[in-house]
C-alpha positions, 0 to 999 in steps of 0.5 A: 627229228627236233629235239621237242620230238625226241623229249616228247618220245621220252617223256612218253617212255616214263613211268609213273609211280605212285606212293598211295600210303596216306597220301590219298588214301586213309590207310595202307593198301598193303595191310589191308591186302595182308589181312584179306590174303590171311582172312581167305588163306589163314595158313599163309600167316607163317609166309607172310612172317617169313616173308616179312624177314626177308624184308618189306619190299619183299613181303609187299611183292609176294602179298601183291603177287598172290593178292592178283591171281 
């Protein structure tokens, strides 16, 4: 293997990682995931807060994992 060919492997092995809040969109995809998960289960509100204390990045992967199932 060439060194291009090592570089070419690893840049195939890179994640992309996008930050979409403002950027490209005009607003913040999980306040619109907090408000579709409250409006189908309203009882889930106390979650979120809870969740929200244990912080952002938290409460984004909670919002994010129910909002997928």
């Amino acid at each position: 293997m060439s060194i291009d060919d090592n570089s070419q492997q690893e840049q195939k092995r890179l994640a992309s990682v996008w930050d979409l809040d403002g950027t490209l969109l005009r607003t913040d995809v999980f306040a619109e995931s907090v408000i579709r998960l409250t409006l189908r289960q309203p009882w889930l509100v106390l979650a979120i807060v809870y969740w929200l204390c244990k912080g952002r990045g938290y409460c984004k992967g909670r919002v994010a994992a129910i909002a997928e199932s």
